[in-house]
One Martini backbone bead per residue (centre of mass of N, CA, C, O) as a GRO file, in nm:
protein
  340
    1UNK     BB    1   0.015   0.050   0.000
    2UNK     BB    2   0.451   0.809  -0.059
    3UNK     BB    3   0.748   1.144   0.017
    4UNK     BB    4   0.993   1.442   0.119
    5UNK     BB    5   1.335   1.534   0.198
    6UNK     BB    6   1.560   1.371   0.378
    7UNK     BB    7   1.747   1.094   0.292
    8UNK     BB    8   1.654   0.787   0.353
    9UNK     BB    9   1.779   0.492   0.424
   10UNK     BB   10   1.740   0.154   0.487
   11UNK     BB   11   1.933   0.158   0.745
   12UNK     BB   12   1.824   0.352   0.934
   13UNK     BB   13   1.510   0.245   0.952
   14UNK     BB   14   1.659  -0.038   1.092
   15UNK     BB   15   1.811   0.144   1.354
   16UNK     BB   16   1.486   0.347   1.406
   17UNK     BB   17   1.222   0.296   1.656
   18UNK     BB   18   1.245   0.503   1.882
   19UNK     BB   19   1.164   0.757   2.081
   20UNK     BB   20   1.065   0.948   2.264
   21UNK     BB   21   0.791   1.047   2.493
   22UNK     BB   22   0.449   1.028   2.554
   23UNK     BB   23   0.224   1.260   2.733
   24UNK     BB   24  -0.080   1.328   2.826
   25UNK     BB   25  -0.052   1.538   3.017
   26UNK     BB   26   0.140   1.720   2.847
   27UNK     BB   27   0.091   2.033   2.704
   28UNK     BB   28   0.334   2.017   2.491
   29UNK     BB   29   0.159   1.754   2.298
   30UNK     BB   30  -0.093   1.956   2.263
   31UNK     BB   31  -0.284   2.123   2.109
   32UNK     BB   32  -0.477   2.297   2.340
   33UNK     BB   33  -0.427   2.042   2.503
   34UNK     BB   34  -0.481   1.781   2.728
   35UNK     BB   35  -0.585   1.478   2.783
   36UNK     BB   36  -0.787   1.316   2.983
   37UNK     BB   37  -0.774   1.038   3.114
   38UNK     BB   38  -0.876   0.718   3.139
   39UNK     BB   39  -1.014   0.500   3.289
   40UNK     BB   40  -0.991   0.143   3.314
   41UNK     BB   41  -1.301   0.081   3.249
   42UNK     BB   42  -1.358   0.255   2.987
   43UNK     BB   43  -1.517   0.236   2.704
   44UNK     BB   44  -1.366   0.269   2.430
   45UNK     BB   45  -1.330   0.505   2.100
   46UNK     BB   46  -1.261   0.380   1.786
   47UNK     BB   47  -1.112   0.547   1.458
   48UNK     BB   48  -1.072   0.445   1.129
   49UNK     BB   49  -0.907   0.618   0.888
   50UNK     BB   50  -0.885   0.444   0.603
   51UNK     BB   51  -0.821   0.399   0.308
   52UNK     BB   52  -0.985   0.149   0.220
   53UNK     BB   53  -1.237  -0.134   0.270
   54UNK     BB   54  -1.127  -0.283  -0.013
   55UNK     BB   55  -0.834  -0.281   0.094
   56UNK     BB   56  -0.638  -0.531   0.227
   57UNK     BB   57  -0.423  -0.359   0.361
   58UNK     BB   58  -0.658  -0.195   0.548
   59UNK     BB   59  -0.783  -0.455   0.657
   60UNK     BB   60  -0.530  -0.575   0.799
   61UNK     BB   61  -0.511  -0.278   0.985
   62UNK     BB   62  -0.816  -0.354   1.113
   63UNK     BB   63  -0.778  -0.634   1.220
   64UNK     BB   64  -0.615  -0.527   1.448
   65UNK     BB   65  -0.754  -0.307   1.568
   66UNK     BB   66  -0.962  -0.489   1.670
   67UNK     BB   67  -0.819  -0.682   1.843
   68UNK     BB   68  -0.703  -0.531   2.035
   69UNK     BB   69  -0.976  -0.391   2.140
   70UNK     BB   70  -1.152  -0.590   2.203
   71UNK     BB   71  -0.926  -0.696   2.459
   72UNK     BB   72  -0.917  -0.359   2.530
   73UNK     BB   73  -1.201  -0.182   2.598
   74UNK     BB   74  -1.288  -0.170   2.336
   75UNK     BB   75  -1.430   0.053   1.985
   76UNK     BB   76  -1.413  -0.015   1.655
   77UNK     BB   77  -1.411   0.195   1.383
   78UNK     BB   78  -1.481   0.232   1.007
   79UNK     BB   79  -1.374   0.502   0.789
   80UNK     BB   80  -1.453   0.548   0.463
   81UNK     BB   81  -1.273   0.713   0.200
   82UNK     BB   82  -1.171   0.574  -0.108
   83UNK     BB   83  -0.904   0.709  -0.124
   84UNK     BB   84  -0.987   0.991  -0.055
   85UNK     BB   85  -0.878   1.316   0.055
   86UNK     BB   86  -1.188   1.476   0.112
   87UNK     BB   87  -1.325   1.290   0.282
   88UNK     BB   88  -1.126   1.239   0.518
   89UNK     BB   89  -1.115   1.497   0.635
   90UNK     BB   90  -1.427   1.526   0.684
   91UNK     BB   91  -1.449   1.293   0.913
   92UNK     BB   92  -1.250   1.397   1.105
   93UNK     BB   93  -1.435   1.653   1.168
   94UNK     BB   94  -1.713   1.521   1.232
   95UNK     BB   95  -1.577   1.361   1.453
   96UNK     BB   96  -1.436   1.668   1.606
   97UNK     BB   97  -1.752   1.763   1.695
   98UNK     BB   98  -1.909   1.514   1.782
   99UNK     BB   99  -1.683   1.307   1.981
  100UNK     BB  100  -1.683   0.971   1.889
  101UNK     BB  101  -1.373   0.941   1.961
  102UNK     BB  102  -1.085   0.896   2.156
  103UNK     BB  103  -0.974   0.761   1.900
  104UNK     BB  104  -0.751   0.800   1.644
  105UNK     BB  105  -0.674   0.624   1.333
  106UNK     BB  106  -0.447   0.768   1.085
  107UNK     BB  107  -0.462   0.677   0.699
  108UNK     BB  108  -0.307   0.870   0.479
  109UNK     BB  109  -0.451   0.990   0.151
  110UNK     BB  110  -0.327   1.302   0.252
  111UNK     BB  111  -0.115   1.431   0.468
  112UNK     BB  112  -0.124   1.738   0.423
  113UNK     BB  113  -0.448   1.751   0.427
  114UNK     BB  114  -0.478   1.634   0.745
  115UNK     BB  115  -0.361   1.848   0.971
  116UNK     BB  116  -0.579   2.005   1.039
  117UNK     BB  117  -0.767   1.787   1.177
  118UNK     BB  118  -0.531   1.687   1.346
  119UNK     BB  119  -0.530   1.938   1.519
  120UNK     BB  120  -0.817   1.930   1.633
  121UNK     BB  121  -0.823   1.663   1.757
  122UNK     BB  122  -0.589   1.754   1.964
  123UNK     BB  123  -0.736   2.000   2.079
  124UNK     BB  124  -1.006   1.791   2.162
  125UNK     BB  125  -0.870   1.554   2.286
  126UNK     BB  126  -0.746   1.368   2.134
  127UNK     BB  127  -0.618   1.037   2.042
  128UNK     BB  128  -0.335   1.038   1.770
  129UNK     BB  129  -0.282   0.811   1.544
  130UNK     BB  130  -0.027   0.755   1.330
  131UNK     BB  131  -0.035   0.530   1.044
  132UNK     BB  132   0.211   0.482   0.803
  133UNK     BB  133   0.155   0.779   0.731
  134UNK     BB  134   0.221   1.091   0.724
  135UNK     BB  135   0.122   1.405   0.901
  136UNK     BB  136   0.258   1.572   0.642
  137UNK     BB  137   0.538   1.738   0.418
  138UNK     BB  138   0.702   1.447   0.518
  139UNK     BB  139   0.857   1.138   0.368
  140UNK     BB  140   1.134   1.119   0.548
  141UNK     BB  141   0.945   1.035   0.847
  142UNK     BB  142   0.910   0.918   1.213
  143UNK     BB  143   0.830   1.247   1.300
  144UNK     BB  144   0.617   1.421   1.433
  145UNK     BB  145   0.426   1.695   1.271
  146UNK     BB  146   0.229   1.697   1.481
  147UNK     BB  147   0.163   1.802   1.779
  148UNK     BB  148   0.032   1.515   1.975
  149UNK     BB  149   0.129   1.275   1.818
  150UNK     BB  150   0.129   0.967   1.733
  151UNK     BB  151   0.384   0.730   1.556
  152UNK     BB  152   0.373   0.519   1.307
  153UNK     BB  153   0.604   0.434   1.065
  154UNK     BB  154   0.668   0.423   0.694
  155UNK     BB  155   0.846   0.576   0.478
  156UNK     BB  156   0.819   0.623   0.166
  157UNK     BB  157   1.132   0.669   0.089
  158UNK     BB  158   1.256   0.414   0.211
  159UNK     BB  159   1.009   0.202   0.057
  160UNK     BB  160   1.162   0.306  -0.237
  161UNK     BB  161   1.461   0.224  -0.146
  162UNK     BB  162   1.384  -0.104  -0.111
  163UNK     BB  163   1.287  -0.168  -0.396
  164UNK     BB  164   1.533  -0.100  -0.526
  165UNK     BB  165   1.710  -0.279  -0.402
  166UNK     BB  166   1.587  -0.547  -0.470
  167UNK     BB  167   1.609  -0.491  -0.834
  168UNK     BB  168   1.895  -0.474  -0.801
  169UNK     BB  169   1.956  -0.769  -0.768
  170UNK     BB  170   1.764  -0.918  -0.938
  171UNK     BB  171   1.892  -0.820  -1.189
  172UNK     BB  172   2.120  -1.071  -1.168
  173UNK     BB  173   1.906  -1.304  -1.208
  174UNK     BB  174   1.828  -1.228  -1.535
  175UNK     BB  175   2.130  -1.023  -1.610
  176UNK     BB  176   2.450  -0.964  -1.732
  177UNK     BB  177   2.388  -0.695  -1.770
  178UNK     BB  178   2.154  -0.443  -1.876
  179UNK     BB  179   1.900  -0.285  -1.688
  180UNK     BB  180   1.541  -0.296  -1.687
  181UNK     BB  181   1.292  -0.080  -1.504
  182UNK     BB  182   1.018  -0.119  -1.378
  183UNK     BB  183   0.742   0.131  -1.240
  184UNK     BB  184   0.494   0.089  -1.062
  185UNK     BB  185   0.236   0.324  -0.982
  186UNK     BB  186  -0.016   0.334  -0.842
  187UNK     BB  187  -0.070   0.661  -0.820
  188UNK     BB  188  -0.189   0.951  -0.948
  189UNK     BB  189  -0.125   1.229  -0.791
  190UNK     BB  190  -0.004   1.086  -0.523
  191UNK     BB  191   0.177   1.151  -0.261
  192UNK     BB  192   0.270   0.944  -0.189
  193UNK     BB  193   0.359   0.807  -0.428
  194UNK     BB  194   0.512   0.991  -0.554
  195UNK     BB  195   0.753   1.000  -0.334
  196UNK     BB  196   0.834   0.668  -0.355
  197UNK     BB  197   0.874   0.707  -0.662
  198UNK     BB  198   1.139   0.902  -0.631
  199UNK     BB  199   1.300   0.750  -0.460
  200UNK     BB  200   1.343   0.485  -0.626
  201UNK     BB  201   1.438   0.601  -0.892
  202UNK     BB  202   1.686   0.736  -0.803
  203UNK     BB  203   1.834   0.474  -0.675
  204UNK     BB  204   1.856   0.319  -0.956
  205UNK     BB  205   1.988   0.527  -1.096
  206UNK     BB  206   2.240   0.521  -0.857
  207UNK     BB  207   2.258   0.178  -0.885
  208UNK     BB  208   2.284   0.111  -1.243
  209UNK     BB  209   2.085   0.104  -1.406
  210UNK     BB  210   1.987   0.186  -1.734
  211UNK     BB  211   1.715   0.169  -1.697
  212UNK     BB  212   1.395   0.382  -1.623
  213UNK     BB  213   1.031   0.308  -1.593
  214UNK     BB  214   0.796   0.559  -1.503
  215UNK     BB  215   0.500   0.579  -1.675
  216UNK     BB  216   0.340   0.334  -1.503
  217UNK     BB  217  -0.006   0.267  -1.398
  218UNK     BB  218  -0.063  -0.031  -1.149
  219UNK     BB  219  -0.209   0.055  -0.874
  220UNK     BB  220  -0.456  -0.205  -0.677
  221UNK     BB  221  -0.526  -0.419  -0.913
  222UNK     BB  222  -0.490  -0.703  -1.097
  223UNK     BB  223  -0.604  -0.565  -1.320
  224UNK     BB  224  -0.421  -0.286  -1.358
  225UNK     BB  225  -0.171  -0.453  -1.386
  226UNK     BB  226  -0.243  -0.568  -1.650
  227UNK     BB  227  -0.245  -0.357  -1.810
  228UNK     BB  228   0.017  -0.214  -1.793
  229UNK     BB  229   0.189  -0.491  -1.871
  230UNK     BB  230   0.109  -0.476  -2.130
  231UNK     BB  231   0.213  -0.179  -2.205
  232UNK     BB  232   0.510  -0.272  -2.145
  233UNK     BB  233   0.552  -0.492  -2.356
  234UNK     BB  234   0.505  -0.333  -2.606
  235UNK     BB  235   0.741  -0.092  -2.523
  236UNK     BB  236   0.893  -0.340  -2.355
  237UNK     BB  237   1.031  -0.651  -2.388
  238UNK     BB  238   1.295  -0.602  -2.245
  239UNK     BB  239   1.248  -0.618  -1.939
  240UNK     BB  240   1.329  -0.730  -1.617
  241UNK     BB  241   1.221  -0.539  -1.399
  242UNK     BB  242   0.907  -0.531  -1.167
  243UNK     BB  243   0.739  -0.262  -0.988
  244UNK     BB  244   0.494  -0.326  -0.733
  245UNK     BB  245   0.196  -0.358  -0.638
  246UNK     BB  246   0.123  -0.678  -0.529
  247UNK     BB  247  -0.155  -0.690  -0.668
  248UNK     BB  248  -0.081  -0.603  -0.956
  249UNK     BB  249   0.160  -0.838  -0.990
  250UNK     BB  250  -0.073  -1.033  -1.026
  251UNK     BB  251  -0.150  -0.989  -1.267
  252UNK     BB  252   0.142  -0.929  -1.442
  253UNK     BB  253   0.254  -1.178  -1.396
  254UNK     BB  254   0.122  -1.405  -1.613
  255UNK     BB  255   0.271  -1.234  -1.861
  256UNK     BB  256   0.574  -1.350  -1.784
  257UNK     BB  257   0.571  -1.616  -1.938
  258UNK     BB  258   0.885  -1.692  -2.039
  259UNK     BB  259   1.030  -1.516  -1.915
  260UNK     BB  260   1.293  -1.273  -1.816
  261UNK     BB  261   1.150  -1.194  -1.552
  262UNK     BB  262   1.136  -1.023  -1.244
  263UNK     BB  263   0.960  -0.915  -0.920
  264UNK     BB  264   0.906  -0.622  -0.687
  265UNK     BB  265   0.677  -0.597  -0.421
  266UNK     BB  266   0.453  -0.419  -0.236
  267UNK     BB  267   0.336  -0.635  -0.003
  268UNK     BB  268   0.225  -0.888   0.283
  269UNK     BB  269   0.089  -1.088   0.129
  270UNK     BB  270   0.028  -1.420   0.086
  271UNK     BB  271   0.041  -1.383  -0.225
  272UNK     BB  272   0.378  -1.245  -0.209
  273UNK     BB  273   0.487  -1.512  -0.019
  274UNK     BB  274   0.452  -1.746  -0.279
  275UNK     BB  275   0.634  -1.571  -0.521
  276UNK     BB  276   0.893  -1.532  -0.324
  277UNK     BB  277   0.938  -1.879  -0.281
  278UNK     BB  278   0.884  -1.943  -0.602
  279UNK     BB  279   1.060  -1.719  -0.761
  280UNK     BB  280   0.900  -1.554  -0.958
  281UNK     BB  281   0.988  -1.330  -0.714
  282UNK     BB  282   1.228  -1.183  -0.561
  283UNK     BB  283   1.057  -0.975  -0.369
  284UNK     BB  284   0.926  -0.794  -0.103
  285UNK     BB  285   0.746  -0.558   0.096
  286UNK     BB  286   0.715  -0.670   0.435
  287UNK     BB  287   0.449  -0.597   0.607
  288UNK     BB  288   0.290  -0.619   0.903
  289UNK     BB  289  -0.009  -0.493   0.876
  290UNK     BB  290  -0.186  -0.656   1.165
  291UNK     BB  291   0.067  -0.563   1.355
  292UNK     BB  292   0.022  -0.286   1.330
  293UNK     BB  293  -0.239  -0.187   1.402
  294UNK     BB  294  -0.218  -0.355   1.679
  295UNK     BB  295  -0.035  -0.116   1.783
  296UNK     BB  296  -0.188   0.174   1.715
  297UNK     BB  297  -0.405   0.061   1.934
  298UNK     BB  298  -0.218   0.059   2.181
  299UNK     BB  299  -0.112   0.334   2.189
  300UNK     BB  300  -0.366   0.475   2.192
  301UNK     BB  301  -0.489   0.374   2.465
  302UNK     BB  302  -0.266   0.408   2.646
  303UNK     BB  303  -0.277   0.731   2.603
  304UNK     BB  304  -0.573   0.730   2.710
  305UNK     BB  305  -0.474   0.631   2.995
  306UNK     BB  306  -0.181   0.794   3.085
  307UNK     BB  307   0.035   0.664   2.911
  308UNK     BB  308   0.341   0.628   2.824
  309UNK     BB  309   0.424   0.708   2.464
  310UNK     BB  310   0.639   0.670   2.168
  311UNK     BB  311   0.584   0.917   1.948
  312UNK     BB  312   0.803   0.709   1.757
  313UNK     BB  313   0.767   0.477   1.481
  314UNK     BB  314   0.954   0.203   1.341
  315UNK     BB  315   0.800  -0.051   1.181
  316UNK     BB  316   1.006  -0.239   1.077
  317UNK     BB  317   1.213  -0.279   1.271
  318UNK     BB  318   0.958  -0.337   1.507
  319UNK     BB  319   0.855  -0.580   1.353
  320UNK     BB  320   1.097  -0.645   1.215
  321UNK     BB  321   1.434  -0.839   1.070
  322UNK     BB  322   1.429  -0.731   0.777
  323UNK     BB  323   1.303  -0.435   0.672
  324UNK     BB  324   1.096  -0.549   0.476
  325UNK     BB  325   1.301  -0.741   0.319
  326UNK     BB  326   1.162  -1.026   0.101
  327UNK     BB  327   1.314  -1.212   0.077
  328UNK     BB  328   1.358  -1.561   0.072
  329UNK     BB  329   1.524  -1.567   0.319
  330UNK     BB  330   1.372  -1.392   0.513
  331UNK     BB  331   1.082  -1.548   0.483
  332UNK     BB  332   1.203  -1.816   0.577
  333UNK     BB  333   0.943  -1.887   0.815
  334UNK     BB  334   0.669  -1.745   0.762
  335UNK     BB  335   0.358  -1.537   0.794
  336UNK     BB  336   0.120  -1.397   0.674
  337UNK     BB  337  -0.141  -1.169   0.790
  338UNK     BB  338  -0.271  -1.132   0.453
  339UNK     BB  339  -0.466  -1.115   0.254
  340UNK     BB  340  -0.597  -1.044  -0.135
   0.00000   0.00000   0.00000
């Protein structure tokens, strides 16, 4: 399932886990004011403001959250989004309008435009947990842009750079020679997607690929790659490696049947980790996206409850051994979280 300022390794990424301890009593954590604690007794309500219900990668996270709430006399909801990032910035307004829930964990569809929301939700004493992209105009950092929010993240910019690492690889099992790379975008003219977009490709061509294809937008489900890579076979039938969200590659991936290609996913779901098992692809970008869910409703309801816990936090190092590049090696005897 995409951001750009100072450009992170992804051994940074995999070195940098936890940082400061945020305290909800700390009135300088809070645009406007700290949340009171709330008791220990007290059913909280948690609102996910997720990619959209339709995609697996935010099911999963959802999953999560869902898990640790039960078990935590929590109750949370899914307000779909559906990808679009002027619906999720109103959800998230009429929802700190309304007060209806204690903690917010927020999957933003568009960083930069969720800032004002988020800002609202911390002055209103809600406790927000910003999960998986950031919250503001930084897509290669995991701390936080808003005062006084939690924040779990992967950075865009990381993830575009971990792809790329894993391509330029792949290039070796392939071709003896110079190395043809293609990039499919999930969204166009999508603020994530644009980040790790950008970060990737500088990556490759950095990193010695001969030629560079990121013109072709490969969206985030097996029809949509599946046009891409017909347009890329057409237009370039010599690509030796291909980059998409795990989804895509899942439909593009049958047309390279015969051919001398492989691909790296972008998404840690149970087919991403049966094509990288079985060598058709090379690696894919395995975050457990159902461990951060759960993660992320940890943070909150902890912080709502009057615990200090972490103001940033690195998903992969803290999640995963192995920085989430999930290469055959890497991933074998492990178990993907969520199914595609």
């Amino acid at each position: 399932m995409i951001r750009v300022a100072r450009p992170l390794a992804v051994g940074l990424a995999a070195a940098v886990a936890l940082t400061a301890c945020s305290n909800p009593n700390n009135s300088d954590n809070a645009a406007g004011g700290a949340a009171s604690a709330a008791p220990a007794d007290k059913k909280l309500s948690i609102g996910f403001f997720g990619f959209a219900k339709a995609n697996s990668f935010a099911q999963a996270t959802w999953a999560g959250v869902q898990e640790y709430a039960n078990a935590n006399n929590a109750e949370a909801t899914f307000l779909d989004s559906n990808f679009d990032g002027p619906t999720q910035v109103n959800q998230l307004q009429d929802a700190v309008t309304s007060k209806r829930y204690d903690v917010v964990i927020v999957q933003a569809n568009d960083g930069t435009a969720m800032v004002n929301p988020v800002k609202q939700a911390v002055a209103a004493g809600i406790t927000v947990v910003v999960e998986f992209t950031p919250v503001g105009g930084k897509y290669d950092t995991i701390e936080p842009q808003v005062p006084g929010t939690v924040n779990i993240i992967d950075p865009p910019t990381v993830n575009g750079d971990g792809l790329a690492k894993m391509a330029l690889e792949g290039c070796k099992t392939v071709t003896d020679g110079a190395c043809k790379v293609a990039y499919f975008q999930g969204f166009a003219n999508y603020p994530l997607d644009t980040a790790r977009t950008e970060a990737a490709v500088n990556a490759l061509k950095a990193g010695g690929a001969a030629e560079v294809i990121s013109n072709f937008v490969g969206g985030y489900t097996p029809d949509s790659g599946r046009g891409a890579m017909q347009n890329l076979l057409q237009a370039h039938p010599d690509v030796n490696v291909v980059i998409g969200s795990s989804q895509a590659l899942q439909g593009a991936t049958p047309l390279a049947a015969g051919k001398k290609i492989t691909f790296v996913g972008n998404g840690g779901s149970q087919q991403a980790y049966d094509f990288v098992e079985k060598g058709t692809w090379y690696g894919t970008y395995a975050m457990p996206e159902k461990a951060q869910g759960s993660k992320a409703a940890e943070l909150g309801i902890k912080k709502a409850r009057g615990e200090s816990v972490p103001e940033a936090t690195d998903a992969c190092s803290t999640l995963t051994d192995y920085a989430c590049l999930g290469t055959k090696d890497k991933l074998a005897g492990k178990t993907a979280d969520y199914s595609d």
